[in-house]
Each structure stands twice: as structure tokens, then as C-alpha cells.
VEXDRENBA-999002 format. One record per residue (C-alpha): residue number from 0; z, y, x. Coordinates in steps of 0.25 Angstrom, whole numbers. Layout:
<atoms>
<atom NUM,<Z,Y,X>>
...
</atoms>
This chain:
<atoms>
<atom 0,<-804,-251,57>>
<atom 1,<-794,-246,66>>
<atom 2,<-783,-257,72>>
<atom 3,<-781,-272,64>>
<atom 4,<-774,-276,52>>
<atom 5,<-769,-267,42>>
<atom 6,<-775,-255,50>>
<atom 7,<-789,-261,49>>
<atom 8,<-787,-264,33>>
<atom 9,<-782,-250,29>>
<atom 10,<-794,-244,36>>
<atom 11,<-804,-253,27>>
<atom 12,<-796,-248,14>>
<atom 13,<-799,-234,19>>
<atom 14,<-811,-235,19>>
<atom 15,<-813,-245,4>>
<atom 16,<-802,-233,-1>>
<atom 17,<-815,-222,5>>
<atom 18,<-827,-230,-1>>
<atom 19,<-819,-233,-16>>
<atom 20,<-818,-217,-17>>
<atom 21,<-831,-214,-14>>
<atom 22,<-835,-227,-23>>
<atom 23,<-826,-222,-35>>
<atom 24,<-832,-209,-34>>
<atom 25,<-845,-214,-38>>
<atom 26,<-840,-217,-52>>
<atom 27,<-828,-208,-52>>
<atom 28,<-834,-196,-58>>
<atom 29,<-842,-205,-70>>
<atom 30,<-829,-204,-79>>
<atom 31,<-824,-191,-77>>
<atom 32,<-839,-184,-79>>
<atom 33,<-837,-179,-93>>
<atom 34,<-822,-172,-90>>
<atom 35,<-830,-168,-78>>
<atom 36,<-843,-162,-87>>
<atom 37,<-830,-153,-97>>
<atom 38,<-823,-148,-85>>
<atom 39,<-835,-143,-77>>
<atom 40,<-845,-140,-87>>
<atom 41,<-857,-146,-81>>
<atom 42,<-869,-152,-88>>
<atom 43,<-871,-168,-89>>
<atom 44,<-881,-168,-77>>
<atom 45,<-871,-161,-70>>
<atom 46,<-861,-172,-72>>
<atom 47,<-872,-183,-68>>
<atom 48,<-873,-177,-55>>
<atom 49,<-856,-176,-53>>
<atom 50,<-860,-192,-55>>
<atom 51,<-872,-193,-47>>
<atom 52,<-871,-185,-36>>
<atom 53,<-860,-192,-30>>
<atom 54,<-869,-205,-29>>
<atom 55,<-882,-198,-26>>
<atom 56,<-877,-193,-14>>
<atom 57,<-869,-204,-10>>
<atom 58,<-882,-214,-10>>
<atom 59,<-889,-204,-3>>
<atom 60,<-880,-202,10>>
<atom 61,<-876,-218,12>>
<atom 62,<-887,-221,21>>
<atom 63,<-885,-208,30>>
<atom 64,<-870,-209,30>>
<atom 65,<-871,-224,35>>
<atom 66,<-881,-221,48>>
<atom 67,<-874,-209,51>>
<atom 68,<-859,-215,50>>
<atom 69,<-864,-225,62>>
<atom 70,<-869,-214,70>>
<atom 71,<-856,-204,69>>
<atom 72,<-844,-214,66>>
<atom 73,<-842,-221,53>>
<atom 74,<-828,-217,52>>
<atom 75,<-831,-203,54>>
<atom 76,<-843,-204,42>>
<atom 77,<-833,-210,32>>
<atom 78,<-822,-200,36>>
<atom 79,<-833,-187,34>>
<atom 80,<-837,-194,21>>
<atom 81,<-823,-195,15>>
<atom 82,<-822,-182,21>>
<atom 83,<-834,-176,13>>
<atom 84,<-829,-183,0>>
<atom 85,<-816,-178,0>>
<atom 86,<-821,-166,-1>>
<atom 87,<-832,-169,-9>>
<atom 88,<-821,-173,-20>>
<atom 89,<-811,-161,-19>>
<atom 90,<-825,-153,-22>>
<atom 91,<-826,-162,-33>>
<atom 92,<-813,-162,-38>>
<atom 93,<-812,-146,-37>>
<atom 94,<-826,-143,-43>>
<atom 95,<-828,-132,-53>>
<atom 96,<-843,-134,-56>>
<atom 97,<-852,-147,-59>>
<atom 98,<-860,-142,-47>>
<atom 99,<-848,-143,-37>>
<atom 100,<-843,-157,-43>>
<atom 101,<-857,-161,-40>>
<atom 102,<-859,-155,-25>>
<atom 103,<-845,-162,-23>>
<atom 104,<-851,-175,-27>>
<atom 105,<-862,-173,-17>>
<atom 106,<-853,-172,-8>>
<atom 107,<-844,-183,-10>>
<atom 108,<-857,-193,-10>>
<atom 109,<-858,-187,5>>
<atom 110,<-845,-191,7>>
<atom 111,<-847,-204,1>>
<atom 112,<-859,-209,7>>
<atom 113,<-853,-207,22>>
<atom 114,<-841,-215,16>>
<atom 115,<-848,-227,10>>
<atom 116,<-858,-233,21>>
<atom 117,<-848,-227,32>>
<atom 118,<-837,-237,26>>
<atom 119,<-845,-250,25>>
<atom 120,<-849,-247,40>>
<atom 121,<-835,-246,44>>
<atom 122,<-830,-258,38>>
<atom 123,<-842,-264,47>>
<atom 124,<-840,-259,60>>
<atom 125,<-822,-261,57>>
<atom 126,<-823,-275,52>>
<atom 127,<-826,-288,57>>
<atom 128,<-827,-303,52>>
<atom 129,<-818,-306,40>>
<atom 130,<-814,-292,39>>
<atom 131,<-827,-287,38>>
<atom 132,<-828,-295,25>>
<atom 133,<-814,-291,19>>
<atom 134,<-817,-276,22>>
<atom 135,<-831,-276,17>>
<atom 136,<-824,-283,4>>
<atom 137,<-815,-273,1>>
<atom 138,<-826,-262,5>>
<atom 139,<-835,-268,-7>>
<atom 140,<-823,-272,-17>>
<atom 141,<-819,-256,-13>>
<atom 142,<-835,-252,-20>>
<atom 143,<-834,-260,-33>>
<atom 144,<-819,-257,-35>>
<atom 145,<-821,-243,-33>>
<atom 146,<-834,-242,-42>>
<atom 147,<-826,-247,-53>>
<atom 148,<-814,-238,-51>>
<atom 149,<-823,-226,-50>>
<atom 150,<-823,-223,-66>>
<atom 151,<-806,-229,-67>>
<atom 152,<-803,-219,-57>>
<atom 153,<-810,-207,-63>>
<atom 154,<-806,-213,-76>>
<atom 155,<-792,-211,-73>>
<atom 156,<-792,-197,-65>>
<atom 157,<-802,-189,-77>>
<atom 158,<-793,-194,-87>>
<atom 159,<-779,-193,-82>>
<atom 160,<-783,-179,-72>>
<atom 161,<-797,-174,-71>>
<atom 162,<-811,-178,-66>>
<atom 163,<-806,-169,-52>>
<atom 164,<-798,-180,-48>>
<atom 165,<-809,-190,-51>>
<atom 166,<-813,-183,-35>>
<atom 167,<-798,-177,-32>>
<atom 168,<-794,-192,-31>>
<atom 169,<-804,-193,-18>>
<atom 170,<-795,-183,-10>>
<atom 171,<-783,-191,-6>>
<atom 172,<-791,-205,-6>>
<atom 173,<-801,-199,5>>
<atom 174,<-790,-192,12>>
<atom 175,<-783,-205,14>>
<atom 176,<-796,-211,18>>
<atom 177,<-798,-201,27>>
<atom 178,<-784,-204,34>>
<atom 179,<-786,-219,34>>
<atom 180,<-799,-219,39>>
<atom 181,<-795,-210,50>>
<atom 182,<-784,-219,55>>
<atom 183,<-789,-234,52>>
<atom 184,<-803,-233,53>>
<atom 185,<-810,-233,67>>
<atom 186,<-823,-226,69>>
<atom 187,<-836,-234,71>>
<atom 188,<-849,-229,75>>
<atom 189,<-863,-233,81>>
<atom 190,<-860,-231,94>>
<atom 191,<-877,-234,97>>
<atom 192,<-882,-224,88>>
<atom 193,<-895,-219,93>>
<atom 194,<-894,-202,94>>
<atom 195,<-901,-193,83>>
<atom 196,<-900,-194,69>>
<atom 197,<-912,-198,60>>
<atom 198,<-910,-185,50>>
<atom 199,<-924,-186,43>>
<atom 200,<-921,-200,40>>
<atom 201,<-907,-197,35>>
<atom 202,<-914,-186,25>>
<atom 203,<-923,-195,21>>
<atom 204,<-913,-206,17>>
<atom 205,<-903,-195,9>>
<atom 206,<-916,-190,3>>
<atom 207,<-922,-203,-2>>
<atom 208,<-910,-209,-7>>
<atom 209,<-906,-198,-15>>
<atom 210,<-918,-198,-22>>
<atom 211,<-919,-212,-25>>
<atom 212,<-903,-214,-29>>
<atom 213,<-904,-200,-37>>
<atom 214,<-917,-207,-44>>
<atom 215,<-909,-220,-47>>
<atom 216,<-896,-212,-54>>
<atom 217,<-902,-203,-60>>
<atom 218,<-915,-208,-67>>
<atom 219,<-909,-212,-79>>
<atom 220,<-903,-199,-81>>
<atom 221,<-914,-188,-78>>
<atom 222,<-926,-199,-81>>
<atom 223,<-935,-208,-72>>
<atom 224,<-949,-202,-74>>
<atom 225,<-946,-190,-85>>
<atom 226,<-935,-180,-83>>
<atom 227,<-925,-183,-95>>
<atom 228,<-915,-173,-93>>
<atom 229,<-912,-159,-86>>
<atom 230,<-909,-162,-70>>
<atom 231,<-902,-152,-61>>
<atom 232,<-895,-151,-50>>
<atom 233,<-887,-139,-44>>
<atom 234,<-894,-129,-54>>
<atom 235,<-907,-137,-48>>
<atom 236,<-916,-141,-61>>
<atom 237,<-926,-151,-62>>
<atom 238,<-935,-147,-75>>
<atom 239,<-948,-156,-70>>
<atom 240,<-950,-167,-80>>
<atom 241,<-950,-178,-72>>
<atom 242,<-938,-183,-69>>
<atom 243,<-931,-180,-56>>
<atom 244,<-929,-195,-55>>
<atom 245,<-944,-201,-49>>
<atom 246,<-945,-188,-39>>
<atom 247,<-931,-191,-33>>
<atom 248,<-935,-205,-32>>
<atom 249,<-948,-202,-25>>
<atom 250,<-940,-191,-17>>
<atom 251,<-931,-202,-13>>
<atom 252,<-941,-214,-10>>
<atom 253,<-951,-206,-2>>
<atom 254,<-939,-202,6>>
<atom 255,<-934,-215,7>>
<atom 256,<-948,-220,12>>
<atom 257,<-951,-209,21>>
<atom 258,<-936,-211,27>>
<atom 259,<-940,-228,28>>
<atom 260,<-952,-224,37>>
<atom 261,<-945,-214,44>>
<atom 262,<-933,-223,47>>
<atom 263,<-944,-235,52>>
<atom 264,<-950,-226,62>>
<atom 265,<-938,-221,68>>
<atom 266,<-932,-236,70>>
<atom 267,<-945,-239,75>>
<atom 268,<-942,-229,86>>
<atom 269,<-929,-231,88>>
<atom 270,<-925,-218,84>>
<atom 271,<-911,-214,76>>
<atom 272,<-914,-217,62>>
<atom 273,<-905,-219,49>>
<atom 274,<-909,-231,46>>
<atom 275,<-909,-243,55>>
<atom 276,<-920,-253,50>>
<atom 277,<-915,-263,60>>
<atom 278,<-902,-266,50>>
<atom 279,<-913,-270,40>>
<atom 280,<-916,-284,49>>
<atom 281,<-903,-289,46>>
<atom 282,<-904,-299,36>>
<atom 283,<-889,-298,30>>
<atom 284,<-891,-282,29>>
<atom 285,<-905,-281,24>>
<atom 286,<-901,-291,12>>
<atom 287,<-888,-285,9>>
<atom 288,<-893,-273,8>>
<atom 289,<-903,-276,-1>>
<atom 290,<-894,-285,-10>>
<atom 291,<-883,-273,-11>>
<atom 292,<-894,-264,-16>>
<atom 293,<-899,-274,-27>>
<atom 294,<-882,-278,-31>>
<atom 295,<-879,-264,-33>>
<atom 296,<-891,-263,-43>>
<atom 297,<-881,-271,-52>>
<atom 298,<-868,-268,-45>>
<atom 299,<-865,-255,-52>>
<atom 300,<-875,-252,-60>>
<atom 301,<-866,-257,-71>>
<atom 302,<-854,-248,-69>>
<atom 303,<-862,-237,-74>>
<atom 304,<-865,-244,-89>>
<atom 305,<-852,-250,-90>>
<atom 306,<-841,-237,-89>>
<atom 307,<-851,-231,-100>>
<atom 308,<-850,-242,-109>>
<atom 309,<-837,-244,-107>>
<atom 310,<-832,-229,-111>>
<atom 311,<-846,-226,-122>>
<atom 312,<-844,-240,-129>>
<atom 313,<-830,-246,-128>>
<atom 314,<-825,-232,-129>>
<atom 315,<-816,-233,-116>>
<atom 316,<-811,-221,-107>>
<atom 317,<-816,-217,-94>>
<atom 318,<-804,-223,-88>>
<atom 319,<-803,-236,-97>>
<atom 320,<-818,-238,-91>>
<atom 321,<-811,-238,-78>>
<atom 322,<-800,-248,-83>>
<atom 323,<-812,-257,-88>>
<atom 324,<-821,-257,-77>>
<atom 325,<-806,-261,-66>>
<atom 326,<-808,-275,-66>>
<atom 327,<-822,-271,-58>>
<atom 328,<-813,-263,-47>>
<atom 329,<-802,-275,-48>>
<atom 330,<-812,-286,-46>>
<atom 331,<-821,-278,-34>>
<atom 332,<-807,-277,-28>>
<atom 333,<-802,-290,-29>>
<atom 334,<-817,-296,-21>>
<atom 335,<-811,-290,-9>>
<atom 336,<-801,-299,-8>>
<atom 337,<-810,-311,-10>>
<atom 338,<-822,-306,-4>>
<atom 339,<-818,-309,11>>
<atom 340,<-813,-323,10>>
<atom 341,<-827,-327,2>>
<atom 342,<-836,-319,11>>
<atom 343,<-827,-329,22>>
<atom 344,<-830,-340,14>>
<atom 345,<-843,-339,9>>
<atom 346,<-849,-328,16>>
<atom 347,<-853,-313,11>>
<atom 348,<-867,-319,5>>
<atom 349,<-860,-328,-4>>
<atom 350,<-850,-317,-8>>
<atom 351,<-859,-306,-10>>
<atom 352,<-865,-316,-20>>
<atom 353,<-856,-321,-28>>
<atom 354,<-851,-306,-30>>
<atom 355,<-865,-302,-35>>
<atom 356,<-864,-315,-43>>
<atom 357,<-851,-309,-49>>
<atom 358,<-857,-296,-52>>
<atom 359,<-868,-302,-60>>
<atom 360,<-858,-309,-69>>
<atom 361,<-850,-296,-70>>
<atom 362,<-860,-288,-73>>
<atom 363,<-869,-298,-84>>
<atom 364,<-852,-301,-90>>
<atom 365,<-852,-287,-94>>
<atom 366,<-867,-287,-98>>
<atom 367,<-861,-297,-108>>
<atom 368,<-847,-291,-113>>
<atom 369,<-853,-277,-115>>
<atom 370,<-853,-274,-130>>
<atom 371,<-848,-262,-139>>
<atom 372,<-835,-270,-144>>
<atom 373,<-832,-276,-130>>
<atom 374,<-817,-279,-128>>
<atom 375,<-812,-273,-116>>
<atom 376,<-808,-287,-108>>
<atom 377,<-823,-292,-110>>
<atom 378,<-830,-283,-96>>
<atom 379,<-816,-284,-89>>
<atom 380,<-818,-298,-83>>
<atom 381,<-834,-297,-79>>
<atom 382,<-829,-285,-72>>
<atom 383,<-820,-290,-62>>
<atom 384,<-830,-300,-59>>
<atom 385,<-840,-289,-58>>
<atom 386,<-831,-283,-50>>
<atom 387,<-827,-294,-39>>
<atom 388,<-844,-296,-38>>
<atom 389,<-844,-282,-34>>
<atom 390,<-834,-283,-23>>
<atom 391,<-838,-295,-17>>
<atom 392,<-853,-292,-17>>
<atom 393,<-852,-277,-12>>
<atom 394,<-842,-280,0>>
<atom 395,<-850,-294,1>>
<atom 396,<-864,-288,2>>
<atom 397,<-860,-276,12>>
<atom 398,<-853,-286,22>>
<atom 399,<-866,-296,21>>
<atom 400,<-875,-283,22>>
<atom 401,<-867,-275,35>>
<atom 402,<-864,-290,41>>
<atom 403,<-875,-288,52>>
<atom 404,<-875,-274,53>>
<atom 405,<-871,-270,66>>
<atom 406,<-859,-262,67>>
<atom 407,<-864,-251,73>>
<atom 408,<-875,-249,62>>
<atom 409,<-864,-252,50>>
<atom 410,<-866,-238,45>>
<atom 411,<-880,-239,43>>
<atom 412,<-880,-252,37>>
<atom 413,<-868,-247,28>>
<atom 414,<-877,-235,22>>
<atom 415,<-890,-245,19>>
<atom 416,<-879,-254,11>>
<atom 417,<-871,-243,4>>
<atom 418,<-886,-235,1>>
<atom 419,<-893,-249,-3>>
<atom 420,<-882,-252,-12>>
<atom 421,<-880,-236,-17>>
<atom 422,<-896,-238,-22>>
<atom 423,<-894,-252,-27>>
<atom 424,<-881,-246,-37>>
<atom 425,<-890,-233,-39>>
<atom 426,<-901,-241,-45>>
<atom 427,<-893,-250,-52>>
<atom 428,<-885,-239,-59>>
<atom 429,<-900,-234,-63>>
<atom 430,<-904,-246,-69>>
<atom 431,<-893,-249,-76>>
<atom 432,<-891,-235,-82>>
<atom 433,<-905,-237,-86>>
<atom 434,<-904,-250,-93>>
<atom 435,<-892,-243,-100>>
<atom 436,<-897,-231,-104>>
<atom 437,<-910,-238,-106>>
<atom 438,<-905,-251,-117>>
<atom 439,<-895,-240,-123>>
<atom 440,<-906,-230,-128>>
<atom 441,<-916,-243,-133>>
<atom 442,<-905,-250,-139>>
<atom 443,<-897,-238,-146>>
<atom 444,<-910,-234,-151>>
<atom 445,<-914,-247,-158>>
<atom 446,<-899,-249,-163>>
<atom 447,<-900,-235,-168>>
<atom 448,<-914,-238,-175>>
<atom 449,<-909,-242,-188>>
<atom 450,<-896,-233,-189>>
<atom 451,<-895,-228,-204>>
<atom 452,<-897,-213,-202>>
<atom 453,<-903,-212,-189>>
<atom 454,<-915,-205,-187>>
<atom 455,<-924,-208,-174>>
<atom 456,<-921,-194,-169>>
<atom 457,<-906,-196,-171>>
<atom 458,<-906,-212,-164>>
<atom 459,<-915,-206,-153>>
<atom 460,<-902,-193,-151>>
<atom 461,<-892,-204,-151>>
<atom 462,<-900,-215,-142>>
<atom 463,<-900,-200,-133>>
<atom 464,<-887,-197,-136>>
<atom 465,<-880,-211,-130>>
<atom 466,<-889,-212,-119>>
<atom 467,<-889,-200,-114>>
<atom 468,<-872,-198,-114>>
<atom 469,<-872,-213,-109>>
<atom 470,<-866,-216,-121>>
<atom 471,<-854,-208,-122>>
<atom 472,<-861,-201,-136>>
<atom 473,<-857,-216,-142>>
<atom 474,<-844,-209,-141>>
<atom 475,<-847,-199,-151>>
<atom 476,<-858,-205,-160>>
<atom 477,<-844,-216,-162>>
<atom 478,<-834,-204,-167>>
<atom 479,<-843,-200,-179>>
<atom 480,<-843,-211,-189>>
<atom 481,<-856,-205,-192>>
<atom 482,<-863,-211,-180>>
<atom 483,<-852,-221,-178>>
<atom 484,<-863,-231,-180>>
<atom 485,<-873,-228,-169>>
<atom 486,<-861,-227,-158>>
<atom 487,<-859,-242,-163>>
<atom 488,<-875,-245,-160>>
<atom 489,<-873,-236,-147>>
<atom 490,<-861,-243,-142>>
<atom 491,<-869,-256,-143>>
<atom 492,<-881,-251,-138>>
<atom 493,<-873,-247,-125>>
<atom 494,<-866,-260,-122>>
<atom 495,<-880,-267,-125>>
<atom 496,<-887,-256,-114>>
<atom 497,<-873,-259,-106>>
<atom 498,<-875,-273,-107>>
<atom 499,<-890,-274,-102>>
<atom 500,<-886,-263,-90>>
<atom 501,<-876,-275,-88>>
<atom 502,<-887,-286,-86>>
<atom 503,<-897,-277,-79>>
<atom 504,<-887,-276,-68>>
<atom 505,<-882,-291,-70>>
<atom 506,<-897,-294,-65>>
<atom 507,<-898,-284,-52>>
<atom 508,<-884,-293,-48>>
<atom 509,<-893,-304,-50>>
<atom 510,<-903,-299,-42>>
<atom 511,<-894,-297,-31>>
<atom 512,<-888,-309,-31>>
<atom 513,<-901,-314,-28>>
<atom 514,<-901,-304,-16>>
<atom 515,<-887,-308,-11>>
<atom 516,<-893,-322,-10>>
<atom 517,<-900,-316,2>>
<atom 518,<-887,-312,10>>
<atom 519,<-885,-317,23>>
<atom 520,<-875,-326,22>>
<atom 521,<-863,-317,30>>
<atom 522,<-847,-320,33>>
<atom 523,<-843,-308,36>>
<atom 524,<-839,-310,55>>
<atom 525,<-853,-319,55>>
<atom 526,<-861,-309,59>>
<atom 527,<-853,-296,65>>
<atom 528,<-850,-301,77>>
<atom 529,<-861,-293,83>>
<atom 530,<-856,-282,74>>
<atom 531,<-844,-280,80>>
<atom 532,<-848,-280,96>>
<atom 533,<-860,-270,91>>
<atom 534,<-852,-258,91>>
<atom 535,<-837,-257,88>>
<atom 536,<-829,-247,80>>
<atom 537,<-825,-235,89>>
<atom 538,<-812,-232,88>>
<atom 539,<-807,-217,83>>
</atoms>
């Protein structure tokens, strides 16, 4: 950051204020979809590309954003990003037809992949020593507030205005972004960058993690093996019967594979290549990678599950699901004040796990609380704590993993954590959902088994029915005294599905927090005095 003091401070909050608008816009549009769906028209796969888009892309480009931010100046890359999704969300909030809403949200993933690896490097090339660790704190307290803010936020706008300002809201935030940046942050690059650009292997990489991310979000809606529902794209139809799923996935692996041999040749050779496997020799990188892919299995998984239960069982509005899930936002926050004086005290190792620790009481509290008559205090006190484990283990686990990334290679190390932990949430999210949508048809079915009046054919439409509406048809099946019954059985059905989605991701915590055991034991200005004498921040 440009200067000391308060200069340097207000810099790091425009940057948290850039990385919470892109992190918000991952879960923005969730609640405004249906208002979205009456005012353009579009068909239901349609809209779950308005939602899957964004993060498609997003996943994709981290890695290539990252290597090239170190090449052509950080600052610059997160300036063209917010750039991009600016204008990316006026697109958005302007657009007439479901295919311009979904070309915008391509877009804004651009735009949000130069942002996200590209801050993390800045903080690491700006900071230093105790700074380092309160920066990095708020960084991380910034994600898991933001990520519980996302459906408050668009709660709010698409009930009090209109699902347009679920994207219009981006336009003054990234404006003042943009000016902040400009005058607080300085611009840092790899001044060593060999010449060329490893193009094949930046192909590669886009192609390979497309396929595997749009395999993880997506096999539970088209199907794993057999297609299960119409899929298109653009006016593109796909009317094989296999499933896209298991083709995008090999698509994606044998890219991945051919791009990992590629990449070992040319650093082999000592020739330009997107990924540098040397980064991989460092203990504290290599295991904090691996350990932020295996948390985020568990991290956010659950935020899909609950919002849904919330607003399909306890009957709460878009924007009362954002009121119930603020205590998450609140307790995220409030680890960034204390982050920075444990990670003093006991070093980032320890923090790190005692945040995971605090994620899997969180998450296996609200495993126990869930339940069709659930009062609404009961989830308010397991989310807080959810919360402060997500903020003191995201800030936590990025310092360890950057701690002894050189500076000048910041932005590629930045783009293996953000992409490690981009797939780690992307599989999570597809386990869970299928351990939702799994126990909800098997248990709605049994407790529908002996409904008086039911015949098979009508139990397996209304087992269809919840399932395939996520449960919003419990809705209506509750208005008609008729079927007021079975809504009862479904409710309970759904909390119990919620509940095992609950434990499911209560046990990948667990397993990372056997995988944090591994971190190096960091305090943050240990080990960056190397770091800062490697290449320092050119000033713009």
C-alpha cells in the first residue's frame, strides 16, 4: 500500500470492500431467481445458469488470472477486473433476455477471477510482519461475511426494488474501488518474469477446470451417468442420453493431465510455464493448500442446505433467511479483530485450528437444532460460532499457505489457493446437495408409504415434486387442507435430509482438521524476511 498509517489501512479495506462484492455476488442472485424467472420469461435451466455461470467461469480463470497478475502488475489486473465487472453488472442489471443476464454473468466471473487471486497477492507483496496477519485477517473475515450477506443483500434489494439492483448495487461499490485503489494502493509486479507466455498451458488449465467444476455443480441436476433432464446452452441442446456430466469431467481431467505433463516439461527446460512446480517444495504451501481444499469441502457446503430449509420449512422470507443467517456475517467479522493477536500469540497453525475446530461445532450444532418446529433463537448461537471458525480459519490458512511464497511469485501462489479452495467449496456444495436431495426423496418416500390415500404413482409425483423444486412445492402441498398432511411428512423429511447434509459436512471439518495438524507452525514476520528483499513493490 501506498505511504504509512491510515493511508496504508484504507487501501487494504479497498480491496476487502473489492473482494466482498464479488464474494456476495456468488449468492446474491439465489434469492432474487424466481422474480428474475416472471420478469424475463426464461425457462428453469435458464435460471440455473443465471446461478451457475457466475461460479463456472469464476473457478475457471483463477489460476490464469494469478500467473498473469505477477507478469503485468497486480494492481493493474485487479483494476481491469473490477473494470470488466462493472460492466459486467450494468449488462446485468439492464438485461432484457435470460440469454443477456447469463453472458453478463460470464463476464462478471472474468472480472471476478482477476480480482480474487490478484488481492491475496497484493496483501502479500504490501504487508509485512504483524501487518501481514491483521490484513490477511480482515481479508478472510471479508469471504465468510460476505458469503453470509450475499442472500441478506439480495433479500433486501428484490423485495424492497427489483432483482436489477441485486447487480446495479455493484456500480457505485466498484467505482469507489476503482478510485481507492488508484490512490492507495501501489503496483507490484515480478520484476524476473522470464519473456513468453505459456498460452497452451493457460488453455489447458481454463479447459480442464471448467470441465471438472461444471461436473461438480452440476451433476446432481442433469445426472451423473444418465441424462435426467433437458440441457442447453445458448439454443445449444444436448439430447444424447448420457448425461453431460461424466463427458465434461473426462474433458476436464484429461486436460488437467495433459496440462501437468506439459507444465513438468517446460520447468524442466526452464521455459515460461503457468505453473511453477518449484512453489510446490515448500512445506507450508504445499500443506496449506491441500488443507484449504479439504476445509472448503465443509466450509460452505452447508450454506446451500440451510437458506432452503430456512425459507421451504420454517416458512421464512428471502430476506428473514438473510436476517437468520447475520450472526454468520457478524461472527466472521468479529475474527478479524482477534485473529491477529492469537496468530501472535500462538502462531497461524494453532489458529487455523482452533477456527476449523469451531466450524465443526458449528456446523454438527445446527445438524442437531434442525427440525420442522425449530424456534428461531435455536441455529442463531452455532451460527456465530460457525462464523468466527470461518474467519479465523480462511485468513489463518491463506497466511500459513503464502507465508514462504516469495513475493515476486505471490500471484501464482494466490491462484493455486483461491483455485484449491474454489474446488474444495465446488465439491463440497455437490456432496452435500446430493446427501440432501438423496435422504429427502428415500425418506419422503418411506414416510409417504402409509399415507391413507396415496397411491405409489401419486407418493413417487410427490417425492418428484419436492425434490425437484427443492422443496418450495411443500409450500403449496401446505395451502390445501387436502395435502396438508404430507407437507407435515415433507417438512420433516427435509429437516431430517438438512440435518444429515449437516453431519456430512461436520465430518470433511473433521478431516481437515486432521489436515491443519500438518501446518507449519507460522507467526506471521518469521519467515518473510526474505520475502521482502526478493522484489519490492514498484511504486505507481
Amino acid at each position: 500500500m501506498r505511504g504509512d498509517g491510515r493511508g496504508r489501512w484504507f487501501g487494504l479495506l479497498a480491496i476487502s470492500l473489492g473482494v466482498a462484492m464479488i464474494i456476495v455476488d456468488a449468492t446474491i442472485v439465489n434469492v432474487a431467481v424466481p422474480q428474475i424467472i416472471r420478469d424475463l420469461d426464461i425457462t428453469s435451466t435458464d435460471a440455473q445458469w443465471v446461478q451457475e455461470a457466475y461460479t463456472l467461469v469464476f473457478a475457471a480463470l483463477l489460476l490464469v488470472a494469478g500467473r498473469f497478475a505477477d507478469r503485468s502488475g497486480r494492481r493493474r489486473m485487479f483494476l481491469v477486473g473490477v473494470t470488466v465487472f462493472v460492466v459486467a453488472s450494468v449488462l446485468a442489471a439492464l438485461a432484457g433476455s435470460g440469454e443477456t443476464l447469463i453472458a453478463s454473468r460470464v463476464l462478471q466471473g472474468v472480472g471476478g477471477a482477476m480480482m480474487l487471486p490478484t488481492s491475496l497477492s497484493l496483501l502479500n507483496a504490501n504487508f509485512t510482519g504483524r501487518e501481514k496477519g491483521i490484513a490477511f485477517a480482515v481479508w478472510g473475515s471479508t469471504i465468510g461475511g460476505a458469503a453470509a450477506l450475499g442472500p441478506l443483500l439480495g433479500g433486501w434489494l428484490t423485495t424492497t426494488y427489483s432483482w436489477r439492483w441485486a447487480f446495479g448495487i455493484n456500480v457505485p461499490v466498484s467505482l469507489a474501488v476503482i478510485v481507492a485503489t488508484l490512490v492507495l494502493v501501489a503496483e507490484s509486479r515480478d520484476e524476473h518474469a522470464e519473456r513468453g507466455l505459456d498460452l497452451l498451458g493457460a488453455l489447458l488449465s481454463v479447459i480442464g477446470m471448467t470441465g471438472v467444476v461444471f461436473a461438480l455443480i452440476e451433476g446432481r441436476t442433469y445426472g451423473w451417468w444418465e441424462r435426467e433432464r433437458a440441457f442447453s446452452l445458448f439454443g445449444l441442446d444436448w439430447t444424447a442420453s448420457i448425461s453431460p456430466v461424466p463427458v465434461a469431467a473426462l474433458v476436464g481431467l484429461v486436460a488437467l493431465g495433459i496440462f501437468l505433463a506439459q507444465q513438468v516439461r517446460r520447468n524442466r527446460a526452464g521455459r515460461p510455464a503457468l505453473l511453477d512446480l518449484s512453489l510446490f517444495g515448500i512445506g507450508s504451501f504445499r500443506n496449506g493448500i491441500l488443507a484449504a481444499a479439504i476445509v472448503s469441502l465443509g466450509e460452505f457446503g452447508l450454506l446451500f442446505a440451510l437458506p432452503l430449509w430456512f425459507q421451504n420449512v420454517l416458512g421464512y422470507s428471502a430476506f428473514r433467511t438473510g436476517l437468520a443467517l447475520l450472526p454468520l456475517a457478524v461472527g466472521s467479522f468479529l475474527a478479524s479483530g482477534i485473529g491477529a493477536p492469537l496468530t501472535q500469540r500462538w502462531g497461524a497453525a494453532r489458529v487455523v485450528q482452533l477456527g476449523v475446530a469451531a466450524e465443526l461445532v458449528g456446523v454438527a450444532g445446527l445438524g442437531f437444532v434442525v427440525a420442522p418446529d425449530t424456534s428461531w433463537w435455536a441455529p442463531l448461537g452455532f451460527l456465530f460460532v460457525y462464523g468466527v471458525g470461518v474467519g479465523l480459519a480462511t485468513a489463518q490458512l491463506t497466511g500459513v499457505s503464502l507465508s514462504q511464497v516469495p513475493v515476486r511469485r505471490s500471484g501464482q501462489g494466490s491462484g493455486l489457493q483461491s483455485t484449491a479452495r474454489q474446488v474444495g467449496s465446488a465439491l463440497g456444495i455437490a456432496v452435500l446437495g446430493t446427501v440432501l436431495f438423496a435422504g429427502l426423496g428415500g425418506l419422503l418416500g418411506d414416510r409417504l408409504a402409509d399415507q391413507p390415500g396415496l397411491t405409489p404413482a401419486q407418493r413417487d409425483q410427490v417425492v418428484s415434486a419436492v425434490k425437484e423444486s427443492a422443496g418450495a412445492a411443500i409450500g403449496g402441498l401446505e395451502a390445501d387442507p387436502r395435502t396438508a398432511p404430507i407437507a407435515a411428512e415433507a417438512k420433516a423429511a427435509f429437516s431430517e435430509a438438512t440435518r444429515y447434509a449437516a453431519f456430512a459436512g461436520a465430518g470433511f471439518l473433521l478431516i481437515g482438521l486432521v489436515a491443519c495438524l500438518r501446518l507449519p507452525t507460522v507467526r506471521h514476520g518469521e519467515t518473510g524476511e526474505s520475502q521482502s528483499t526478493e522484489a519490492e513493490p514498484s511504486r505507481a
